[in-house]
C-alpha angles and dihedrals in degrees: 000000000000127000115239136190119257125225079251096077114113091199084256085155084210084125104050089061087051094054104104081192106036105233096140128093153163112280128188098262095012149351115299135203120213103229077207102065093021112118096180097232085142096218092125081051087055098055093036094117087201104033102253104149118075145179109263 
């Protein structure tokens, strides 16, 4: 299942670089991850300093 971002994200951005696919973005409040383009490799989950991505 696709990762998500969490209502913890502080818009870092530290995840977006991360993305080798880039499904994550800018939103209005946080980050977001597209479910379409997600792989769930999890490497925007490893550099999250505060754990907002998570598995759907």
């Amino acid at each position: 299942m696709a990762y998500r971002i969490t209502d913890k994200c502080i818009s870092c951005g530290t995840c977006e670089m991360e993305c080798p696919v880039g499904a994550i973005s800018q939103g209005d409040e946080r980050y977001v991850i597209d479910p379409e383009k997600c792989i769930e490799c999890g490497a925007c989950q490893s550099v999250c300093p505060v754990g907002a991505p998570e598995q759907e």
